[in-house]
N, C-alpha and C positions, 0 to 999 in steps of 0.2 A: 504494500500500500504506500502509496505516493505521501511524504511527508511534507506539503509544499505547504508553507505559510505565506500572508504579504504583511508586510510593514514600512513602518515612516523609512523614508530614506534619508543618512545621512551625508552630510555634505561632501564629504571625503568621497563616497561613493556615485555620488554625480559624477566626478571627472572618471570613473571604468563605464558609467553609461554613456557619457561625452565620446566616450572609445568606442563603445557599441553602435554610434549612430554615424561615426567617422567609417566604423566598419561597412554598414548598410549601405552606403554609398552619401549618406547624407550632407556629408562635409559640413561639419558644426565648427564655429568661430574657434581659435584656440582656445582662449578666455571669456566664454562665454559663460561655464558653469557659475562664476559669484552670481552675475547680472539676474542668471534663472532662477539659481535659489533666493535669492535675496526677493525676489519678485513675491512668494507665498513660500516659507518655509515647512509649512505644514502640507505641502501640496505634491510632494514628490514621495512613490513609490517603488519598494522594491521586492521581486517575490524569490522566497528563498524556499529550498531543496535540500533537506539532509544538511542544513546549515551553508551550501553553494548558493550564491545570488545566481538567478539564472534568467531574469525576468524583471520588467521597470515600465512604469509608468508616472508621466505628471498631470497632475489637475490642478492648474494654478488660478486660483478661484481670486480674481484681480477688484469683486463687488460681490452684495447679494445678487447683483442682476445678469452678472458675465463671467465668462470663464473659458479655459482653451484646454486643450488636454494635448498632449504628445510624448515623445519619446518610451511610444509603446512598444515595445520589442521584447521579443524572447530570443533566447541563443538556441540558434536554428538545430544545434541536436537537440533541445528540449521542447521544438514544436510538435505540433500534433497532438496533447497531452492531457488539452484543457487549461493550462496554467495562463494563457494570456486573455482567457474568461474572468478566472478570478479576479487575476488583474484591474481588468476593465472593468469590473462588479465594485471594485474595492474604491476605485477611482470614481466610479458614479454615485457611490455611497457617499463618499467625502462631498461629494460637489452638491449631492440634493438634486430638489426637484421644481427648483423655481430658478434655476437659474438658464440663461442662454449662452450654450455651450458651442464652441466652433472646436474646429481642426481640419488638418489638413492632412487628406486621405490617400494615399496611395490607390493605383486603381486597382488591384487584387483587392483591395478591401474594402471598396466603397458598398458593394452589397452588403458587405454584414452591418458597416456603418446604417445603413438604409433601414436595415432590420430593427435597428433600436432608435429611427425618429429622427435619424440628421438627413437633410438635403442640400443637395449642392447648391450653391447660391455663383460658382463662376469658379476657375482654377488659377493657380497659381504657375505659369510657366518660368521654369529657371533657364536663364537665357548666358553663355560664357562669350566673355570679350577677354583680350590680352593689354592690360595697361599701359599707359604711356600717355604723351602730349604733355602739353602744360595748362596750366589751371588757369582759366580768364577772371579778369579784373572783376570786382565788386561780392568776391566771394569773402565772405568771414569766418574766422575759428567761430564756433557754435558755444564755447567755453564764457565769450564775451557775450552773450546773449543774455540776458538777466531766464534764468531756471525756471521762473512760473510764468514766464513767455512762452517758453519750450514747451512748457508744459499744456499750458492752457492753447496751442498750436497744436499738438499732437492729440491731443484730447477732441475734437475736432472730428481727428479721423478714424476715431478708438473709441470702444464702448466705456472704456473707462479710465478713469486716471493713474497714471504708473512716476509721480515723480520719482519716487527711489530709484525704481527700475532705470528711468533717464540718464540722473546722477552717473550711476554706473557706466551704463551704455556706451554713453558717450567720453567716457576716458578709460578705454580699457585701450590694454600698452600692444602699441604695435597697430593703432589704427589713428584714424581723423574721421572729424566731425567737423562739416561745414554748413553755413546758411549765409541766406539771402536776406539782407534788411531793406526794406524801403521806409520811408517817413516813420522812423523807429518802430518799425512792428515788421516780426519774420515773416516769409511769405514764401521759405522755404527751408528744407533743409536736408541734408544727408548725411548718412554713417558710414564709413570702410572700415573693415576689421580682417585680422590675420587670420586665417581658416585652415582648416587642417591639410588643404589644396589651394592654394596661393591666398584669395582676398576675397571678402563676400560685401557688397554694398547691401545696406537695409539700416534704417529705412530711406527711400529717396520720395520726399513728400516735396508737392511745389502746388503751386496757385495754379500755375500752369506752365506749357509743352518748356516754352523757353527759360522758364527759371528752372525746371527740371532737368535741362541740356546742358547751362551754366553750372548744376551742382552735378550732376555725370561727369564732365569733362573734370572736374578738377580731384574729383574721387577719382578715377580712374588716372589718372597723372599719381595721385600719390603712389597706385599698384602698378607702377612702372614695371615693366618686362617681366609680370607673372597674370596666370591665368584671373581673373575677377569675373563671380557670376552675381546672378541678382533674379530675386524671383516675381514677376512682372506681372499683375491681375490682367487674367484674358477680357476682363469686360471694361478696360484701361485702354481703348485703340487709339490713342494719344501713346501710350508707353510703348505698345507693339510696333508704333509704326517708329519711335525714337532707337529701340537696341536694334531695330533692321536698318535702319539710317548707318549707324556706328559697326556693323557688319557682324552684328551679336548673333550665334548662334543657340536655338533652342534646345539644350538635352535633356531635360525631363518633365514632367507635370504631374502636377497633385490638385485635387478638386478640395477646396476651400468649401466647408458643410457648417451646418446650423442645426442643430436638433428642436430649435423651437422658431420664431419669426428672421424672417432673413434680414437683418437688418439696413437702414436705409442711410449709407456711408457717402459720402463726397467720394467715389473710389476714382473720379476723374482726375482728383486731388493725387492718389497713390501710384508712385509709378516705380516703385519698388517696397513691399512688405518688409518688415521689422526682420521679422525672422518665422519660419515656418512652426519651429517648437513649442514658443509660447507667443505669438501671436505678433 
């Protein structure tokens, strides 16, 4: 008989699921793990086997009203078992039943997604370019931005508010953060960060196509002569038609689901997502 328990995951332990999700093909930031857990510390799981971790999920419940779940994975000798049931049982437990829950679904599993009440609201195409050029004039470190500018901007295009989570985001080592000011209020902005395969841009938010071309170019300038991908919302036909302009090519897709109301985003605003894992 299978001795499989789940419990809270500690922090130490995120950076072997950070490995788990580098493994899958995901390419997670290097320095990603503070930013995640710090986001809901109570929200990260892990399902153990005869005392082996074999199994993980997060539900970082961000409001009573919102919440995202990811980094659901089993170690693929331990699938087929039931254990990424539990998992996912354990994760919907935590999160209740008033809230509105997103992720982003791989397409093997968008039908079981479908089984428990999430629908696709539009996907997320991750798109690779190879950095270089130089960064055009009127772009700003995002550091000089006063914090609940940032915030109250991002908030915007998010079901809820994550200052802490920003804080972090945006100075984690080995990346840049830039925006757009006009008549002192942002009107855009972007993140690059080191990823376990060259650079991953997220989030890249702008008013619109051209201040969003202004903060590309100069992210992509800092990932001089390595791969940079970015995950680009297909119902975004401003952002699809900006990474084909720049010769970006598409290699993967995940459909972006809702288990309750699809909610109603500025996504013309989004032309590159945060990050796939927690939202």
């Amino acid at each position: 008989m299978d001795n499989f328990t789940v419990r809270p995951m500690r922090r130490s332990e995120l950076d072997l699921v950070i490995d788990w999700a580098a493994a899958e093909g995901w390419n997670p930031g290097t320095y990603d793990a503070e930013c995640f857990y710090q986001a809901d510390q109570c929200g990260f799981f892990v399902g153990e086997l005869n005392n082996e971790i074999v199994a993980s999920i997060s539900a970082v419940a961000y409001s009573k009203h919102f919440a995202v779940i990811g980094f659901y994975i089993v170690k693929p000798q331990f699938r087929g078992r039931g254990f990424g049931m539990k998992m996912w049982k354990a994760a919907m437990a935590y999160l209740g039943t008033e809230r509105n829950i997103s992720l982003d679904g791989e397409i093997a599993q968008q039908e079981n997604y479908h089984k428990s009440g999430f629908q696709i609201a539009y996907s997320h195409i991750r798109y690779q370019a190879f950095g270089g050029g130089v960064a055009p004039k009127g772009i700003v470190e995002l550091k000089t931005v006063p914090i609940d500018q940032l915030v109250a901007y991002s908030q915007e295009l998010f079901l809820a508010e994550r200052k802490q989570f920003l804080q972090l985001w945006i100075k984690q080592p080995n990346s840049a953060a830039y925006g757009v000011v006009r008549d002192e209020h942002i009107v855009g902005y972007g993140v690059i960060r080191q990823s376990h395969t060259g650079f991953r841009i997220g989030p890249l938010n702008a008013d619109d196509e051209l201040i969003a071309e202004q903060l590309l170019l100069a992210l992509l300038a800092f990932g001089s002569d390595a791969p940079v991908f970015l995950d680009v919302p297909s119902s975004n036909f401003e952002a699809i038609k900006l990474a084909q302009r720049y010769g970006m090519k598409p290699v993967s897709e995940v459909a972006r689901m809702y288990n309750k109301e699809i909610p109603n985003l500025p996504i013309n605003r989004v032309f590159a997502v945060t990050c796939l894992e927690v939202g």
